[in-house]
N, C-alpha and C positions, 0 to 999 in steps of 0.2 A: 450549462446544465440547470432545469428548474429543479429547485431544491425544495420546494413545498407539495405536498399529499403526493411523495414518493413513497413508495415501499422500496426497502434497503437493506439486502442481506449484505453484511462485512464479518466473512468468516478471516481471526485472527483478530478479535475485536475486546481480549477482555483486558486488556492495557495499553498502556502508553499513547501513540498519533491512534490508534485506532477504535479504544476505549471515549477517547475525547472527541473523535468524528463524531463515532456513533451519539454521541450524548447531543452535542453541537447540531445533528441531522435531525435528532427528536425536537427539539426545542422549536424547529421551522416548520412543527408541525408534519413529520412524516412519520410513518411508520418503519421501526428500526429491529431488525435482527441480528444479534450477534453470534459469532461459531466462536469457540475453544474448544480445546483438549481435555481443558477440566472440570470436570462436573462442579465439583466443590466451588471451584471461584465461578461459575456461572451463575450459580444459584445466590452467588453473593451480589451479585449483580443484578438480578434478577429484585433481590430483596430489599435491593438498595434505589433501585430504579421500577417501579412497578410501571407498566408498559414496555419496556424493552422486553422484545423475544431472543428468548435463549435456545440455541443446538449445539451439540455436542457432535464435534468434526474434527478429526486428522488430518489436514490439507497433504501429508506425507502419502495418503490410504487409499490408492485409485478407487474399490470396491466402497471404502466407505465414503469416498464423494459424492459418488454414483449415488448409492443408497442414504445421503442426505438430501442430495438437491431433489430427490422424487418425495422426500418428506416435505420438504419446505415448499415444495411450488403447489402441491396439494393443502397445505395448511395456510399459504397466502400466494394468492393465484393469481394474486394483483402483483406480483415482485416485478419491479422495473428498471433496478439498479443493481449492480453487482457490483462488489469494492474486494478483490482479494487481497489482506492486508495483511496477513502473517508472512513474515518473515526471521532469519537469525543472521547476526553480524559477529563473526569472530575472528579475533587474531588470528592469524596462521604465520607460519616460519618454511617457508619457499628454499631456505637454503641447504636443507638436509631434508630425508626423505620421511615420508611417517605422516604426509599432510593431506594423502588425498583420502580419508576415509571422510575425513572432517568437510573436507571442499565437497565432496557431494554429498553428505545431508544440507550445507548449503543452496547446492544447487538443487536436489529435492525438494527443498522448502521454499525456494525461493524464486523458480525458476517452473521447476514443474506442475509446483503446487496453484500458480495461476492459469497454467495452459488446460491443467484439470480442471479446472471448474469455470474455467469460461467454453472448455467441451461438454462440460455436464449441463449447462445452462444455456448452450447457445439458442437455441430451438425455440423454449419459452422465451426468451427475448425476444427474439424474431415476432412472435407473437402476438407480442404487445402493442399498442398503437407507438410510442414513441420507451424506448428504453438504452438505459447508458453502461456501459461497463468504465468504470474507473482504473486505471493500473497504479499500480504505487511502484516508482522506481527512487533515484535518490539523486541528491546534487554528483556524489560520487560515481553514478553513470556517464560523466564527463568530466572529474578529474578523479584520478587513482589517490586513493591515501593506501601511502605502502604497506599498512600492516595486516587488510585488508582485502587480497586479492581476487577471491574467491565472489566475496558481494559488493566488488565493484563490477567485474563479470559479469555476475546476476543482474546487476540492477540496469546496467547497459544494454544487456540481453531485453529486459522487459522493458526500454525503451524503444528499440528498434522492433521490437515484436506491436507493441501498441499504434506506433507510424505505420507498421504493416499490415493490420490487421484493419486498421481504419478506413486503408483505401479498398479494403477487402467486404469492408460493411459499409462504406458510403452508398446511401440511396438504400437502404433497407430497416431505417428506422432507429438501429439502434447505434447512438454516438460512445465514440470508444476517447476518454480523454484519461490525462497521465496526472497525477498527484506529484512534485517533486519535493521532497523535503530536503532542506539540508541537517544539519546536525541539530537537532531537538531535543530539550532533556528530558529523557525518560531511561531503561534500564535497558535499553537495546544493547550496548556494552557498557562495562563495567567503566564506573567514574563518570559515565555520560550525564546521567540528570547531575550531576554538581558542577560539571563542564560549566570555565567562565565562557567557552567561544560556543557553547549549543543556544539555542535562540529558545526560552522560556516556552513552556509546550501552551496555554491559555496563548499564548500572542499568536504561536503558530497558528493553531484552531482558527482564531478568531478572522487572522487575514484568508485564511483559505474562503472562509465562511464568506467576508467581503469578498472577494475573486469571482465566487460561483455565484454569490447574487448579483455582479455588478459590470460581471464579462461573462454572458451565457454562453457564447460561442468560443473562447478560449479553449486550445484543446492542449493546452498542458496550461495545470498549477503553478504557478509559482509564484512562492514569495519573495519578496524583496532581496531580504539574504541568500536565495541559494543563485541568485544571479549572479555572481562573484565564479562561480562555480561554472555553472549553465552557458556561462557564453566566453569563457577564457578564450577560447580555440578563435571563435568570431573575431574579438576585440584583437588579437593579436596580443594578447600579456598570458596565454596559457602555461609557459613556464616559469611565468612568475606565479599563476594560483596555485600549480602543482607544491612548488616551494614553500611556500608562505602554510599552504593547506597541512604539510606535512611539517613543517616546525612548531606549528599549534596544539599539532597530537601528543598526548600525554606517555599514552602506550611504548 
């Protein structure tokens, strides 16, 4: 992926891996929009960073995706990347009943909420001479932490969806590559940014930031650390990362 005088909507962008993207993509010289929910911390963002553009988007809101992304392609028609980065990670308790209201606003957010907006966007991509869609899935798309089932599901989901879709856009310009984080500290769950096993969020940023200037053609992210994760099944120690992975968790 060229990373310089992109235009870059990253709706799900006003914290944590997605806040630090977006800031990290500015600095290389592109131009960056971010989507939230909340007008209030937009505009703090907004105030805090003059040039980043700010939209106010429900990735939950079919209607209102629709009626963002016909905002945004008309207010920058140059858009040539698309980063759907909102997502939510919560415990859930599988072994008595009361958990599927919670599992699907998960899978809402986190599963539907990128298939919507790479349908509301697909077209303008096409578009363009050359444009990327990024997926964010997680190191937990290939090993489960038990406490978590729902968005390891999801994130698995949006790995095989992005392999699928790839061979579905190869030869039409627009490259579809996958973000993998593994445990980062920010406030995705509770106790994570103090997490001693989450990998500093600056260091994250920063190796992605090398990856994509330094392997254009890499079509999945990855950091160092979520390779423990990423290739257990390959290496043959997969029930050992499962174990090790899930003795770490605090939860």
């Amino acid at each position: 992926m060229n990373i310089n005088g992109r235009t870059i909507f990253i709706p799900g962008a006003t914290s944590g891996i997605g806040l630090a993207l977006a800031l990290a993509l500015r600095e290389k010289g592109n131009t960056v929009i971010i989507g939230g929910r909340r007008t209030e911390l937009l505009e703090q963002i907004a105030a805090a960073h003059p040039g980043i553009g700010t939209v106010r988007i429900d990735t939950t809101d079919q209607d209102q995706i629709s009626t963002v992304a016909k905002s945004v392609i008309a207010r920058w028609p140059e858009l040539d990347v698309l980063v759907p980065m909102a997502g939510i990670m919560r415990a859930e308790d599988w072994t008595r009943s009361g958990f599927a209201a919670g599992a699907e606003q998960i899978v809402e957010t986190n599963l539907l909420g990128p298939i919507r907006l790479v349908d509301a966007f697909i077209d303008h991509l096409r578009s363009r001479p050359r444009a990327t869609i990024m997926t964010v899935s997680s190191g937990l798309a290939f090993a489960p932490l038990k406490v978590t089932p729902t968005y390891n599901a999801t994130k698995a989901a949006i790995h095989l969806l992005s392999e699928s879709i790839r061979l579905q856009l190869a030869g039409t310009g627009v490259d579809v590559i996958e973000l993998e984080p593994p445990a980062v500290a920010t406030d995705l769950m509770p106790g994570q940014r103090d997490s001693a096993v989450a990998m500093p969020l600056d260091d994250f940023i920063t190796e992605v930031i090398e990856i994509l200037e330094t392997q254009p053609d890499a079509t999945e992210i990855q950091v160092e650390r979520v390779k423990f994760l990423r290739y257990g099944e390959a290496r043959g120690d997969y029930d050992t990362v499962v174990s090790v992975l899930n003795d770490q968790d605090p939860h």
